[in-house]
C-alpha positions as CSV (number, residue, x, y, z in Angstrom):
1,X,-50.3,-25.7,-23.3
2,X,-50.1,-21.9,-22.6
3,X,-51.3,-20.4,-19.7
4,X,-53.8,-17.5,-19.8
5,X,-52.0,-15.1,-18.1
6,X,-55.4,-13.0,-17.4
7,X,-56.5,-15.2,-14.4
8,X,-55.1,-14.1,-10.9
9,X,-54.9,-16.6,-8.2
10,X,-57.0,-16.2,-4.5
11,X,-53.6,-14.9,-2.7
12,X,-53.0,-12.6,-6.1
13,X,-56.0,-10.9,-5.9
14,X,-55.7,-10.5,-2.7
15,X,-52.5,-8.2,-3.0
16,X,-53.6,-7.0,-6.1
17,X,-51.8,-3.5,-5.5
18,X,-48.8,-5.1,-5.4
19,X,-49.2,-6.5,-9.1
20,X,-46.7,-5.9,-11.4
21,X,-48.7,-5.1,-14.3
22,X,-50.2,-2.1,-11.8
23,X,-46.7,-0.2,-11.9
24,X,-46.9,0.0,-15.9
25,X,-50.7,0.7,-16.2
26,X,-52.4,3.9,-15.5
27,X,-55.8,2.8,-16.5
28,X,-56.0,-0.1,-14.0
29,X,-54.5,2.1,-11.1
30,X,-57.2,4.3,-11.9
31,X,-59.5,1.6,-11.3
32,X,-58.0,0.2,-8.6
33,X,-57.9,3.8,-6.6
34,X,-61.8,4.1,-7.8
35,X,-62.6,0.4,-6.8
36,X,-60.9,1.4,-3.1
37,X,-63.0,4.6,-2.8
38,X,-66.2,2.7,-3.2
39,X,-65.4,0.2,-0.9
40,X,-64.4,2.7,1.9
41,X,-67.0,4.5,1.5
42,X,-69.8,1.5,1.3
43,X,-67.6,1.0,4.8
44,X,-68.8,3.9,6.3
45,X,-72.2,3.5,5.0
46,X,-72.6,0.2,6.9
47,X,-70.5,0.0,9.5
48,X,-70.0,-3.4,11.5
49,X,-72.0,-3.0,14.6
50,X,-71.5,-5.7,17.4
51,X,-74.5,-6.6,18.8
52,X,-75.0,-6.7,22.6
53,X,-74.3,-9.3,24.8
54,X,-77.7,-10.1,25.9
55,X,-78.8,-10.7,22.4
56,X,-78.6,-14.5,22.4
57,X,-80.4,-14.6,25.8
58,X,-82.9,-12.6,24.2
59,X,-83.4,-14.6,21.0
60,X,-83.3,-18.4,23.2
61,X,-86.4,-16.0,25.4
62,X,-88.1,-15.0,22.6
63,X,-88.2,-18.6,21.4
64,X,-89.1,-20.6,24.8
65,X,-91.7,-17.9,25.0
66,X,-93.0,-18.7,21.3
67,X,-92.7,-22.5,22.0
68,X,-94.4,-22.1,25.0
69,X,-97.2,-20.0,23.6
70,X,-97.9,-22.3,20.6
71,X,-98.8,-25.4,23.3
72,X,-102.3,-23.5,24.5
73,X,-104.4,-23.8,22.1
């Protein structure tokens, strides 16, 4: 049975600039350069923002406060 050579493994993919095929192909490095500059820059567009520290506290609050609100009727 042959193998299709097309289909790139998890770990592959994940080192795809390290492929082989990358060395002999200027189209796909081409890609891959444009593929890189998207994603860098859809990095800076949303950057990862830790929330504060108090923002479970706030959230368990907020839902006491609902919980207890929703018993007065």
């Amino acid at each position: 049975m042959k193998k299709d050579t097309n289909i790139l493994s998890c770990a592959e993919f994940q080192q795809i600039a390290e492929h082989p095929h990358l060395r002999s192909c200027e189209l796909c490095r081409a890609l891959l350069a444009d593929l890189e500059t998207i994603a860098e820059a859809a990095r800076q567009l949303f950057p990862i923002v830790e929330p504060p520290d108090e923002l479970w506290e706030q959230i368990e609050s907020a839902i006491k406060n609902e919980e207890g609100g929703s018993d007065r009727g």
